[in-house]
Backbone as ProteinMPNN parsed JSONL, in Angstrom:
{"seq_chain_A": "XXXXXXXXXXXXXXXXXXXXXXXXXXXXXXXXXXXXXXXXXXXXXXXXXXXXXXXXXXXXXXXXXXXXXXXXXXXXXXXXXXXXXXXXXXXXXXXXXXXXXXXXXXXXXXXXXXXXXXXXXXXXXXXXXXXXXXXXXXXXXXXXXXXXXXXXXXXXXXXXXXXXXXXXXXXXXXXXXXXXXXXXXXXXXXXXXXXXXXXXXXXX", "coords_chain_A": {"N_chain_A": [[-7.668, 23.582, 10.351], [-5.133, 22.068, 7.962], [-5.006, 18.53, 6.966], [-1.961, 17.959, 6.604], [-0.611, 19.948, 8.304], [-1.682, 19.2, 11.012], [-0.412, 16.798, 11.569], [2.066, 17.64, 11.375], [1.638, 19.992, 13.788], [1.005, 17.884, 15.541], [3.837, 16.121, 15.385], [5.487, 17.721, 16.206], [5.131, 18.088, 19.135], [5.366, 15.502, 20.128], [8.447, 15.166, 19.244], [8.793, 17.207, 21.47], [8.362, 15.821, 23.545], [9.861, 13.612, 23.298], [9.234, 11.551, 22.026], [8.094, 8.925, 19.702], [5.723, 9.977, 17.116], [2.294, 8.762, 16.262], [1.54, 9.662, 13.87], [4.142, 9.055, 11.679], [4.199, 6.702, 11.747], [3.727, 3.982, 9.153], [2.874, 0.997, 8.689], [1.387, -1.371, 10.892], [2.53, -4.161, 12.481], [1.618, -7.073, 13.73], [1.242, -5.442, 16.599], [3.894, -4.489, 16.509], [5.24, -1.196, 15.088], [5.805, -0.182, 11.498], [7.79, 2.268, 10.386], [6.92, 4.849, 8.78], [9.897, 5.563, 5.808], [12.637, 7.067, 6.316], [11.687, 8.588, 8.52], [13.303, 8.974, 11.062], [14.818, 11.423, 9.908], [12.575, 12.878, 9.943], [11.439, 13.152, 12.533], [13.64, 14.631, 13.618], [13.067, 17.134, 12.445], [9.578, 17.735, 12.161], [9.092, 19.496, 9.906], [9.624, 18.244, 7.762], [7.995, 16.177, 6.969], [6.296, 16.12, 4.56], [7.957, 15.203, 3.069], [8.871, 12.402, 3.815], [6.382, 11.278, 3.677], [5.364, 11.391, 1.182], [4.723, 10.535, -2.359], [7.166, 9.861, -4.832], [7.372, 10.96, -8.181], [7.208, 9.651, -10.215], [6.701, 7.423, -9.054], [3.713, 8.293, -8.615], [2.795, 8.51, -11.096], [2.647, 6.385, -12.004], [0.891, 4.947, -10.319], [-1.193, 6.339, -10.696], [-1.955, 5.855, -13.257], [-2.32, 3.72, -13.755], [-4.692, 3.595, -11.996], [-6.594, 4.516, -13.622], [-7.023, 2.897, -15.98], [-7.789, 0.713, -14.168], [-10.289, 1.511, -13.871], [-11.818, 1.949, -15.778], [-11.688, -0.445, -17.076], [-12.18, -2.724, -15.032], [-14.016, -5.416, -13.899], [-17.963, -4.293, -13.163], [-18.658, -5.362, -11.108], [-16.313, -4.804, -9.069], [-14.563, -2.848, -6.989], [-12.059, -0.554, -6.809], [-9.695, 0.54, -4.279], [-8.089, 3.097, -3.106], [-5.073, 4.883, -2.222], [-3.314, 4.026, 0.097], [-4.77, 2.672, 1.811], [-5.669, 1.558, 4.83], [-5.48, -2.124, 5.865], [-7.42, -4.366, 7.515], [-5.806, -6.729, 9.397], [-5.906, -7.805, 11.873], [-5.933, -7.189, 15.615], [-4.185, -4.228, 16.106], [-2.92, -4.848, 13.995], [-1.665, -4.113, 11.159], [-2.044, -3.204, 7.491], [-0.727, -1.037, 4.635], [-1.83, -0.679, 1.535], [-1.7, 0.571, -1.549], [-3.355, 0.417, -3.771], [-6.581, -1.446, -3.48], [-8.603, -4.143, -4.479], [-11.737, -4.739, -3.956], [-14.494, -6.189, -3.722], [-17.601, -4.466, -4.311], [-19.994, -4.955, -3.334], [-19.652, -5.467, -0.824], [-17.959, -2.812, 0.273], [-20.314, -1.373, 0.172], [-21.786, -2.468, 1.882], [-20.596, -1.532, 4.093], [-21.377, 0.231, 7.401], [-21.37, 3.446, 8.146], [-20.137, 4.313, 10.17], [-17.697, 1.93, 9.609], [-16.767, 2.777, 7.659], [-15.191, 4.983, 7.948], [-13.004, 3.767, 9.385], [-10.292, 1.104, 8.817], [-9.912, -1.369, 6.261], [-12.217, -4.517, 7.28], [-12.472, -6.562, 6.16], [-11.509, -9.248, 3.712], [-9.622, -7.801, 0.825], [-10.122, -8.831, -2.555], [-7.686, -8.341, -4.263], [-4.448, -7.208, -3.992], [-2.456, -4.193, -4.875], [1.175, -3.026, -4.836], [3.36, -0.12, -5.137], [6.172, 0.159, -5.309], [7.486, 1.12, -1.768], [6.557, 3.384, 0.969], [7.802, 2.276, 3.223], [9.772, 2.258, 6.447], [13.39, 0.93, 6.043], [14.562, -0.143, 8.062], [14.432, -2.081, 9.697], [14.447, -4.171, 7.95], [16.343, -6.738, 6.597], [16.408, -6.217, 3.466], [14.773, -4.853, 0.941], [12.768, -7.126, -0.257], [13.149, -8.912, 1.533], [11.408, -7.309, 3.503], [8.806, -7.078, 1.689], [8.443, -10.015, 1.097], [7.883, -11.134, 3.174], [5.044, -8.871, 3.792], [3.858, -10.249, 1.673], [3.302, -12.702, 1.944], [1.765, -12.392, 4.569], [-0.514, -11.054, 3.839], [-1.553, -12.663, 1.995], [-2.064, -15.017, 3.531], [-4.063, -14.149, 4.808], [-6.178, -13.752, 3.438], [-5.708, -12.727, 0.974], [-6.634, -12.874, -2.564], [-4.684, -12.49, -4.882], [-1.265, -10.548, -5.039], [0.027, -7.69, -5.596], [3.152, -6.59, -6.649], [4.446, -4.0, -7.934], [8.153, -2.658, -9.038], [9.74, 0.39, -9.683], [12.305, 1.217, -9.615], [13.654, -1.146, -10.858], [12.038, -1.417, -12.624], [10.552, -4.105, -12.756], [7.877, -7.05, -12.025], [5.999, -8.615, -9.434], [4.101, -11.038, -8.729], [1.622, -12.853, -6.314], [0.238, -15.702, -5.658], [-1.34, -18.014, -2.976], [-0.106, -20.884, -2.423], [0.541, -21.223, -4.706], [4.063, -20.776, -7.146], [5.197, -18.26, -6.765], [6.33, -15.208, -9.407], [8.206, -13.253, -10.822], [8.394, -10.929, -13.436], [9.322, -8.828, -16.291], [8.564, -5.212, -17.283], [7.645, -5.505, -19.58], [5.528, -7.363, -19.467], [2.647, -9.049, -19.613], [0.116, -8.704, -17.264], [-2.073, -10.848, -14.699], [-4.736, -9.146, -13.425], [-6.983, -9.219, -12.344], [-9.652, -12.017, -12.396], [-8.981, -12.758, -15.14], [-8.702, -10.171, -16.194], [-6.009, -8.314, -17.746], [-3.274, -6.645, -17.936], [-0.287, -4.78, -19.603], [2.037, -2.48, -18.087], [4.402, -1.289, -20.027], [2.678, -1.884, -22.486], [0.242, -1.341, -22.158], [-0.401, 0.77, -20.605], [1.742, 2.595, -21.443], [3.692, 3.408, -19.794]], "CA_chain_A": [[-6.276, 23.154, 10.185], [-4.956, 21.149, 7.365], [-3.905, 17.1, 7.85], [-0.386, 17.538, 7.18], [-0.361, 20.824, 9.541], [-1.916, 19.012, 12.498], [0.542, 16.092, 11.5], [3.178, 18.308, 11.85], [1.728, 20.299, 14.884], [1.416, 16.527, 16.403], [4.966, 15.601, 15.447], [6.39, 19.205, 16.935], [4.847, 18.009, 20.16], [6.06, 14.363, 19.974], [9.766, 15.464, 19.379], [9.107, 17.78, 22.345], [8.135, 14.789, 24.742], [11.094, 12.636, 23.12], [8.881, 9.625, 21.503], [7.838, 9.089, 17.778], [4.461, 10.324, 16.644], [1.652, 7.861, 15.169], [1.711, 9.982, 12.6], [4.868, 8.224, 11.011], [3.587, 4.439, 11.641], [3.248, 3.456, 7.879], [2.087, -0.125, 9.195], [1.661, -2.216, 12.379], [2.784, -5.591, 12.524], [1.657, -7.837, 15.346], [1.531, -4.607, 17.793], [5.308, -3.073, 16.173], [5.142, -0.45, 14.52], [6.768, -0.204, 10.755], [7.773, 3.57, 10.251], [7.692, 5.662, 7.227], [11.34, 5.829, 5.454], [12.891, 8.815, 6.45], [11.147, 9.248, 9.752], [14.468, 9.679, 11.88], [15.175, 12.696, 9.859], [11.63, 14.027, 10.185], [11.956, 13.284, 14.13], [14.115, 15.768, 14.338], [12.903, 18.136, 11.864], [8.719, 17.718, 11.789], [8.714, 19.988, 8.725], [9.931, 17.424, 6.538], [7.086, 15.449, 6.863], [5.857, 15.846, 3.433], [8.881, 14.638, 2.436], [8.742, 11.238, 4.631], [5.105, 10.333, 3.592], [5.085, 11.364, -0.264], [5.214, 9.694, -3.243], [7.717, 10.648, -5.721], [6.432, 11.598, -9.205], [6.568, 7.975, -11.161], [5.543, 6.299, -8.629], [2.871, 8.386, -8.416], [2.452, 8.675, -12.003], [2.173, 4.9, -12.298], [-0.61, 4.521, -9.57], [-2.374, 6.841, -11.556], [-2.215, 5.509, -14.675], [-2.875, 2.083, -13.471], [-6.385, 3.353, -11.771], [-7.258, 5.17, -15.483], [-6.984, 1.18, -16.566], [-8.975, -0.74, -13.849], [-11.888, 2.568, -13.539], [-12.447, 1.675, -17.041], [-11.806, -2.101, -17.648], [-12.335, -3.541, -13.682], [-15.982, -5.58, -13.694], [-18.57, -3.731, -12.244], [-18.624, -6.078, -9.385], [-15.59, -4.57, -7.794], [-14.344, -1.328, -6.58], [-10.506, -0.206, -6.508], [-9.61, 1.319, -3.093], [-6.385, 4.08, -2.922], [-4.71, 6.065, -1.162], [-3.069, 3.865, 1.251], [-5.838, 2.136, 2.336], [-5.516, 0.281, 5.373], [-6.181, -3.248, 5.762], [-7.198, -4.746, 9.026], [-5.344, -7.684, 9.676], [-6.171, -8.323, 13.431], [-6.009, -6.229, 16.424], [-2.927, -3.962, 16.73], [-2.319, -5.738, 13.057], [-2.539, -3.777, 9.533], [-0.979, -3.158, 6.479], [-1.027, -0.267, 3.868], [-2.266, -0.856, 0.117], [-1.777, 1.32, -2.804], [-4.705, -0.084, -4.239], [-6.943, -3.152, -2.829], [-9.469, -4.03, -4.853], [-12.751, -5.216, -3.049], [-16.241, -6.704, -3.798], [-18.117, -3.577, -4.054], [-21.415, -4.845, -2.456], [-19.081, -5.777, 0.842], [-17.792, -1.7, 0.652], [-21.961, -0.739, 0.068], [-22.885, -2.8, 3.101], [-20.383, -0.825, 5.574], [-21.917, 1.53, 7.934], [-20.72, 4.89, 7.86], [-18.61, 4.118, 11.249], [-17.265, 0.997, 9.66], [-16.583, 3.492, 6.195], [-13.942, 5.432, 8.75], [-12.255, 2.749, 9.468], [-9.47, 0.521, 7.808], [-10.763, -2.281, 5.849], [-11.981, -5.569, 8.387], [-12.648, -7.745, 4.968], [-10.344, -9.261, 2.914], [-9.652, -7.545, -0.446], [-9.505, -9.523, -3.532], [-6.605, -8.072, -4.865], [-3.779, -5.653, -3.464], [-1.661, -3.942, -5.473], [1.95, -2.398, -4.4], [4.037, 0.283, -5.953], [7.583, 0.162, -4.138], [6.648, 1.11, -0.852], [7.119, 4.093, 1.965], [8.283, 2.163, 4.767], [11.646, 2.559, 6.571], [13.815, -0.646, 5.841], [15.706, -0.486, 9.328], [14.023, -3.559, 10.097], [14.488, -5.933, 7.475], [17.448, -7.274, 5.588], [16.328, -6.059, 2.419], [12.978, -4.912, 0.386], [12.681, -8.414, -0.981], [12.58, -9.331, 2.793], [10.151, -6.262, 3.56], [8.116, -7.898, 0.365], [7.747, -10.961, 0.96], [6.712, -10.932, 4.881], [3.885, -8.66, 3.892], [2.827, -10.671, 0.686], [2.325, -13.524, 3.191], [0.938, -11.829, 5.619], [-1.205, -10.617, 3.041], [-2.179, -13.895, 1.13], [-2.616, -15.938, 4.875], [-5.114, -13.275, 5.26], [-7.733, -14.123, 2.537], [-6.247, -11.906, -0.191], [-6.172, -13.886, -3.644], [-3.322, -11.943, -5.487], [-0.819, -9.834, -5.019], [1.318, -7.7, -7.393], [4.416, -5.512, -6.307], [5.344, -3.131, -8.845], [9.144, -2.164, -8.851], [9.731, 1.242, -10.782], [13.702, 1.49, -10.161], [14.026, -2.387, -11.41], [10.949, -2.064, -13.714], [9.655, -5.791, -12.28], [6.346, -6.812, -11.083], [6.24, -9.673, -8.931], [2.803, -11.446, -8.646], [1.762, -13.862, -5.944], [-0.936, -16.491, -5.067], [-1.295, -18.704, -2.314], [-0.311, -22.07, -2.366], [1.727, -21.618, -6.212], [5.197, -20.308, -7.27], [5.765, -16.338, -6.642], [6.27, -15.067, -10.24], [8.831, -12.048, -11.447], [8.508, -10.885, -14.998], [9.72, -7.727, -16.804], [7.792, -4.63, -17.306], [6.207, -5.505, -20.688], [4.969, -8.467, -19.433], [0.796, -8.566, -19.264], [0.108, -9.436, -15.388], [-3.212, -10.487, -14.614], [-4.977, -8.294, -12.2], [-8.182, -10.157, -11.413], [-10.616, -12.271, -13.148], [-9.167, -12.504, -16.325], [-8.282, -8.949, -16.771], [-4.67, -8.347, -17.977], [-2.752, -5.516, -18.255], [0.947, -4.162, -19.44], [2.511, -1.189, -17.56], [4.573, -1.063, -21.168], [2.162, -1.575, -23.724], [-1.299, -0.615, -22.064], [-0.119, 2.39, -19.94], [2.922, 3.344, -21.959], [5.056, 3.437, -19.196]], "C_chain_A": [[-6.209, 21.972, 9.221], [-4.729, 19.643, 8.253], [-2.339, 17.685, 7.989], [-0.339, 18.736, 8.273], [-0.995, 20.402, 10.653], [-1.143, 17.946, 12.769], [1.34, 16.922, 12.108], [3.375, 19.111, 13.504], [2.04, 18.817, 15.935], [3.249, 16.085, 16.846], [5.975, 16.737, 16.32], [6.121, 18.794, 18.289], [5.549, 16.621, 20.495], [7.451, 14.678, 20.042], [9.857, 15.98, 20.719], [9.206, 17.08, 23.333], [9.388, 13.682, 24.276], [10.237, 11.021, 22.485], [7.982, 9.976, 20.474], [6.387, 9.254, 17.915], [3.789, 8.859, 15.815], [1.61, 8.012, 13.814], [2.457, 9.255, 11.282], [4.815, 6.74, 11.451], [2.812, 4.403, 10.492], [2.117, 2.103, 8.168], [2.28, -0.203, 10.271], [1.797, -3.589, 12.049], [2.804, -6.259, 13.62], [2.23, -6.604, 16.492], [2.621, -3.892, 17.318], [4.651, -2.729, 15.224], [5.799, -0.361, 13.171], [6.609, 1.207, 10.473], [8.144, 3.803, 8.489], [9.19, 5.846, 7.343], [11.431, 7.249, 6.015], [12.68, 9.31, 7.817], [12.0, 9.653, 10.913], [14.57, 10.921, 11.785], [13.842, 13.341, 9.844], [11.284, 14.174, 11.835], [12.383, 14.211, 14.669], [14.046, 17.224, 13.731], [11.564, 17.905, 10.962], [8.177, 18.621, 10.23], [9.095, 19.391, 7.094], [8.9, 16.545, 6.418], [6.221, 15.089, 5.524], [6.526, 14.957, 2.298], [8.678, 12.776, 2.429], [7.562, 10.33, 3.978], [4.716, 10.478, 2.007], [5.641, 10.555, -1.181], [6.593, 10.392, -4.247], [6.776, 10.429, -7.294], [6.232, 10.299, -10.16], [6.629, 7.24, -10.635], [4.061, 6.728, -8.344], [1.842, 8.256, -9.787], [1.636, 6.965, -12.68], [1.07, 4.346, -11.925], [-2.05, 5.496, -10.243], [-2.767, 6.479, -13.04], [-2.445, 4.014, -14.426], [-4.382, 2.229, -13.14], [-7.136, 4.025, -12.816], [-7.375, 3.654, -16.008], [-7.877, 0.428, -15.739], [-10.086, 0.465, -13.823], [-12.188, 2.28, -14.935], [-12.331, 0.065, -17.511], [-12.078, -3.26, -15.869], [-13.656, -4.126, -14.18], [-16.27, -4.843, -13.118], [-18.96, -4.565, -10.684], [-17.537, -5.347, -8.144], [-15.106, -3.116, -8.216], [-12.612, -1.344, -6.219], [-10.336, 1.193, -5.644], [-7.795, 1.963, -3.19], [-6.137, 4.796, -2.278], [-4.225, 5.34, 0.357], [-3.857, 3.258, 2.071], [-5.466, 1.011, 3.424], [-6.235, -0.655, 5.685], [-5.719, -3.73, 6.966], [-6.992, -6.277, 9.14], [-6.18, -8.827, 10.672], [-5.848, -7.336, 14.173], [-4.301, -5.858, 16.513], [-2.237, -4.144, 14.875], [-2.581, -5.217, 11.719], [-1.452, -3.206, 8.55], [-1.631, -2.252, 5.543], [-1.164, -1.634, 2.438], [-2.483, 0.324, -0.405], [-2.845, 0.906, -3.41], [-5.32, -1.476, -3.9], [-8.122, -2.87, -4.037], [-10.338, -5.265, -4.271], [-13.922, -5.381, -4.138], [-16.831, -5.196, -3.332], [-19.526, -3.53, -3.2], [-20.609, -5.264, -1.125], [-18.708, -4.267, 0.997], [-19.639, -0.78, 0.807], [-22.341, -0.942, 1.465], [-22.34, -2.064, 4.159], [-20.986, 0.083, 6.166], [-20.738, 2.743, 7.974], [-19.641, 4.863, 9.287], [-17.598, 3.66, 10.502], [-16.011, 1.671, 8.099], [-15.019, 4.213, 6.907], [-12.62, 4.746, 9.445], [-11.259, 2.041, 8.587], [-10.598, -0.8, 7.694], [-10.613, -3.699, 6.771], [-12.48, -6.373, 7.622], [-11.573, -7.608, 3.977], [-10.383, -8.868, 1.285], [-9.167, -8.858, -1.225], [-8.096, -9.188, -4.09], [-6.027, -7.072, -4.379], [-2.64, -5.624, -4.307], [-0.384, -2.736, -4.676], [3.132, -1.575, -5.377], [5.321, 0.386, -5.146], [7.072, 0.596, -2.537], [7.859, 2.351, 0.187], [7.687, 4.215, 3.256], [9.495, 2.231, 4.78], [11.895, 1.106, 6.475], [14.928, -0.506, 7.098], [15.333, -1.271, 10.369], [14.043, -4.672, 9.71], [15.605, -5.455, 6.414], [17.676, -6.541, 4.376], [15.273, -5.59, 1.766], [12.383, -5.966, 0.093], [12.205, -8.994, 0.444], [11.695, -8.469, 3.378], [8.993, -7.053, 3.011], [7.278, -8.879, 0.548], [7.302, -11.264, 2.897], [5.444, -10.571, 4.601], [3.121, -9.363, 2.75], [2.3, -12.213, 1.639], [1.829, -13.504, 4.152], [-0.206, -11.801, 4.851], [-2.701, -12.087, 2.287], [-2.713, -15.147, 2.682], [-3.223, -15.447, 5.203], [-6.272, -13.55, 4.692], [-7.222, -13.758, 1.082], [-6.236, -13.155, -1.271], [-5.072, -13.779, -4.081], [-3.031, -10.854, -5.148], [0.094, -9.42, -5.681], [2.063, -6.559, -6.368], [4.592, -5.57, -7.353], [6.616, -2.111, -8.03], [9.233, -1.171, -9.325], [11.076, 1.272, -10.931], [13.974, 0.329, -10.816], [13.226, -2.9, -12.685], [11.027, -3.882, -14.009], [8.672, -5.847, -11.719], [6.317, -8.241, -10.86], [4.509, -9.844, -8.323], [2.957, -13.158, -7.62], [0.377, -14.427, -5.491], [-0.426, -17.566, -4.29], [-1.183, -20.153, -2.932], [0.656, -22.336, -4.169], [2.926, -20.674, -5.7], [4.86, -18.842, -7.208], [6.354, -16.299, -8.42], [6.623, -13.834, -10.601], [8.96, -11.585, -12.502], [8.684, -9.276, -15.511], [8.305, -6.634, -16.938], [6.473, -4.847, -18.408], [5.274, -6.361, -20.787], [3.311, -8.215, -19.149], [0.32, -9.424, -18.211], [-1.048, -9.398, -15.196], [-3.406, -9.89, -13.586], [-6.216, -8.861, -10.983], [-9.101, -10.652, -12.433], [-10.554, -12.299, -14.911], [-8.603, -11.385, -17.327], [-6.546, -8.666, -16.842], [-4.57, -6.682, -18.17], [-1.026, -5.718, -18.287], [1.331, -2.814, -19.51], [3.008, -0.967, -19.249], [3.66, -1.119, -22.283], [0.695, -0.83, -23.466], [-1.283, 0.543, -21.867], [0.801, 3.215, -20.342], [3.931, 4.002, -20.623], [6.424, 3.368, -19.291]], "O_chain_A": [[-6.936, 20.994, 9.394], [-4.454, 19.463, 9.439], [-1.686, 17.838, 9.021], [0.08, 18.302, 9.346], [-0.961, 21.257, 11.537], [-0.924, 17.75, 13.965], [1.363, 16.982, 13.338], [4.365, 19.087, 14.234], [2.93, 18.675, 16.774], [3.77, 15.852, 17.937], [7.011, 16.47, 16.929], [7.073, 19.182, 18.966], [6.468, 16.761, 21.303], [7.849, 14.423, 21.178], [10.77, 15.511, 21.399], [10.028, 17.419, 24.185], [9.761, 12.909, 25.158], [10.602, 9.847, 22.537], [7.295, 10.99, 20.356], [5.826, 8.665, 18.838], [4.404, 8.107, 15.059], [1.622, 7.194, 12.894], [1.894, 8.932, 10.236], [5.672, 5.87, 11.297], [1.607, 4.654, 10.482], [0.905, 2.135, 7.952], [3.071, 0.513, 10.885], [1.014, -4.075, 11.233], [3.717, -6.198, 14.444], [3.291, -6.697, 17.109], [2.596, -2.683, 17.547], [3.808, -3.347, 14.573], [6.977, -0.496, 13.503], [5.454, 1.592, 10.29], [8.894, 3.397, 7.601], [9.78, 6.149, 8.38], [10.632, 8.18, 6.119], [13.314, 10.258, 8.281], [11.61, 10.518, 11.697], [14.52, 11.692, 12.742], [13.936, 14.561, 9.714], [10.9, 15.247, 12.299], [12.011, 14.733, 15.72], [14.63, 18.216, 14.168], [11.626, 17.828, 9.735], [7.125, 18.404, 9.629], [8.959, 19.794, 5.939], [9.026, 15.979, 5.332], [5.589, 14.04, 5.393], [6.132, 14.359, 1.297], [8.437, 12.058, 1.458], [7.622, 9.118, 3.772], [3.828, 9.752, 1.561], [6.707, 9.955, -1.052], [6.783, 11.605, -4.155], [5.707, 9.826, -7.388], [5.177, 10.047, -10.743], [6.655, 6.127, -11.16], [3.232, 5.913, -7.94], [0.634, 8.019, -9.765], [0.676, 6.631, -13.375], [0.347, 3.586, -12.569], [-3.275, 5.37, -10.242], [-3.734, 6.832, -13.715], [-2.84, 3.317, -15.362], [-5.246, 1.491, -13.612], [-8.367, 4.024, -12.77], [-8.375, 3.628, -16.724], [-8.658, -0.385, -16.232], [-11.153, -0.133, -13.687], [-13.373, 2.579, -15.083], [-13.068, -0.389, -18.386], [-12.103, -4.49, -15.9], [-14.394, -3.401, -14.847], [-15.445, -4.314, -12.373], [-19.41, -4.233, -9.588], [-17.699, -5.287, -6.925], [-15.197, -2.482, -9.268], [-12.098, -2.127, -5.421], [-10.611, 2.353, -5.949], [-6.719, 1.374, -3.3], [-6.953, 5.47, -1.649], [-4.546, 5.785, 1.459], [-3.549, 3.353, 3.259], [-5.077, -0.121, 3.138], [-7.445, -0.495, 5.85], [-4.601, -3.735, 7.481], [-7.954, -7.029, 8.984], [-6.726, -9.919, 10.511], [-5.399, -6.376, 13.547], [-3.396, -6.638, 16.811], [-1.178, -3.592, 14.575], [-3.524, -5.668, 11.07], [-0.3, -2.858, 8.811], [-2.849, -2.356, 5.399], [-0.82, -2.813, 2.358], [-3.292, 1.119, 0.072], [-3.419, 1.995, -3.416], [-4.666, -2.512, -4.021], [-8.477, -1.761, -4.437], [-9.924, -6.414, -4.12], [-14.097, -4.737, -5.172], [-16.603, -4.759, -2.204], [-20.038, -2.574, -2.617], [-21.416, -5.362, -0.201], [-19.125, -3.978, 2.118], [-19.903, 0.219, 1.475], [-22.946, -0.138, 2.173], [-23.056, -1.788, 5.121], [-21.258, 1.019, 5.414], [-19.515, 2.713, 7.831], [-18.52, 5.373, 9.299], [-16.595, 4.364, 10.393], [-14.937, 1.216, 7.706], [-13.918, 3.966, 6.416], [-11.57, 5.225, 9.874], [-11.36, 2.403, 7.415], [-11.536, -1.164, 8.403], [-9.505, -4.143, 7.072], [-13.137, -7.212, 8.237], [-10.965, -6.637, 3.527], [-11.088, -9.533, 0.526], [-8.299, -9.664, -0.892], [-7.42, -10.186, -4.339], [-6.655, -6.028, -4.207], [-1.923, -6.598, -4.538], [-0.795, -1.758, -4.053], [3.752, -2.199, -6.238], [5.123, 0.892, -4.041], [5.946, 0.157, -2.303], [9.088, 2.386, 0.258], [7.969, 5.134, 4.025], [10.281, 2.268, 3.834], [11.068, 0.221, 6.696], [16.106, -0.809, 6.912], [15.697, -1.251, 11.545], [13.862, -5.752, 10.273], [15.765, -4.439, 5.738], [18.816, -6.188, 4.073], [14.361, -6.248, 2.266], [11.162, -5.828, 0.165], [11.082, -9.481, 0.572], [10.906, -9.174, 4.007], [8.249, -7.654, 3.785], [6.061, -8.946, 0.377], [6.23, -11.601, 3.4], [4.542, -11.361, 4.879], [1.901, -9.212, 2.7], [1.151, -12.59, 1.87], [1.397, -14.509, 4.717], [-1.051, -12.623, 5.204], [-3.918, -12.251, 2.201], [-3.658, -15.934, 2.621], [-3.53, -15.888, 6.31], [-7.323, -13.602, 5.331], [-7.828, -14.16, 0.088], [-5.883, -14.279, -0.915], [-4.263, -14.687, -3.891], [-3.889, -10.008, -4.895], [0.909, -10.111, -6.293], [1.51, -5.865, -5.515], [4.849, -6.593, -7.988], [6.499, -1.31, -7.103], [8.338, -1.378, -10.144], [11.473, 1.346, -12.094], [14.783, 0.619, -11.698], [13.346, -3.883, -13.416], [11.372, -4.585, -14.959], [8.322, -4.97, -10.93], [6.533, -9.051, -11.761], [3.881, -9.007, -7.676], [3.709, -14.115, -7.803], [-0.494, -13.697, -5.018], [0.632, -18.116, -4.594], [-1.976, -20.573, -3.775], [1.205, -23.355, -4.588], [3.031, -20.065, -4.635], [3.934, -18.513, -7.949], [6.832, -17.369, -8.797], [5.689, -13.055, -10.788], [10.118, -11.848, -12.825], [7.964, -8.496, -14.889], [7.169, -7.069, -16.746], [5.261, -4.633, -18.376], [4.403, -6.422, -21.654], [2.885, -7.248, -18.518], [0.162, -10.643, -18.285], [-1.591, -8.303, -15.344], [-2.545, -9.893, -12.705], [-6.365, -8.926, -9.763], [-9.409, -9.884, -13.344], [-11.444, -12.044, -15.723], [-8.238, -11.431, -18.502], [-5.911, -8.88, -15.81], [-5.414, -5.826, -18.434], [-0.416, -6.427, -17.487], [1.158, -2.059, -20.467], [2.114, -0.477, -19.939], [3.897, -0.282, -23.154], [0.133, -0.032, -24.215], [-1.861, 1.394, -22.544], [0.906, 4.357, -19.894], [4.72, 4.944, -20.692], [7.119, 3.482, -18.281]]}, "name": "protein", "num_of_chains": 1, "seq": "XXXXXXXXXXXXXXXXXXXXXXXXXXXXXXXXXXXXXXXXXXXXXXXXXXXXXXXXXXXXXXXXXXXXXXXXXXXXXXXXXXXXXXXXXXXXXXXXXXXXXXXXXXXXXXXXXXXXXXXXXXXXXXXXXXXXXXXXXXXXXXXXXXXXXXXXXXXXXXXXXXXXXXXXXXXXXXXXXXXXXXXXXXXXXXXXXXXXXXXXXXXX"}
């Protein structure tokens, strides 16, 4: 059986008992749950589920053309993790990433349990492309945003970048300075030096 078809068998069973599937828990935050967008209407109709948890096509197009840029210009010191990768906070406590990028001899040393697992070291760098959670918890995305970039940065990370695609903005932040919004063509460092612009590098 596929994932999404045992997703879905899961969520068909979940509706049947009357209470939400893990399935749609995008993150956890301190024990709550933050649900994929959408997940009401796949609640009551598990065959939307592909719908709920997919990307659309330029944001997907973007995360792919961003890891064609660090798989060829990243140092070889570090490794760029995708696909949602979760990052372990604390117990009960974790947050998706579109791309983290990690110290590759800290992903070498995990054991093959530890490999199945979400990540329990702090990435150097996490990168966000708008994001799949439901907002019927916070104010705004901006308030979504910036909760998890300090969650994020009181965690260990160094930087963090949110890429917008409907506002084409990318908002970059480090601990302890100013938060920093600048247009698409702007060249945002990523780590160590390395720059990139969505407009001129990736032709976005």
């Amino acid at each position: 059986m596929t994932e999404i078809a045992e997703i879905k068998r899961s969520s068909i069973e979940a509706t049947t008992l009357g209470t939400i599937p893990d399935a749609l828990i995008y993150e956890m935050w301190s024990g709550k749950p933050v649900y994929y967008r959408g997940y009401k209407e796949v609640f009551d109709n598990p065959q939307l589920i592909e719908k709920s948890m997919g990307s659309s096509v330029y944001q997907s197009l973007v995360i792919s053309s961003l890891l064609k840029y660090l798989f060829k210009h990243l140092p070889d010191k570090y490794e760029a993790l995708t696909n949602e990768v979760g990052v372990l906070l604390a117990k009960n406590d974790w947050r998706s990433a579109d791309i983290a990028i990690c110290d590759k001899a800290q992903i070498l040393a995990l054991s093959r349990e530890e490999q199945n697992k979400y990540l329990h070291f702090v990435p150097n760098v996490v990168i966000e492309i708008d994001t799949k959670a439901d907002m019927g918890e916070f104010s705004s995305i901006m308030d979504y945003y910036a909760d998890k970039t300090d969650d994020l940065l009181d965690f260990g990370v160094e930087r963090v970048i949110g890429i917008f695609t409907g506002t084409k903005k990318i908002m970059t932040a480090t601990k302890g300075n100013p938060w920093q919004i600048v247009d698409w063509s702007a060249s945002v460092e990523i780590i160590g030096g390395l720059f990139v612009s969505l407009e001129s590098d990736l032709a976005l």
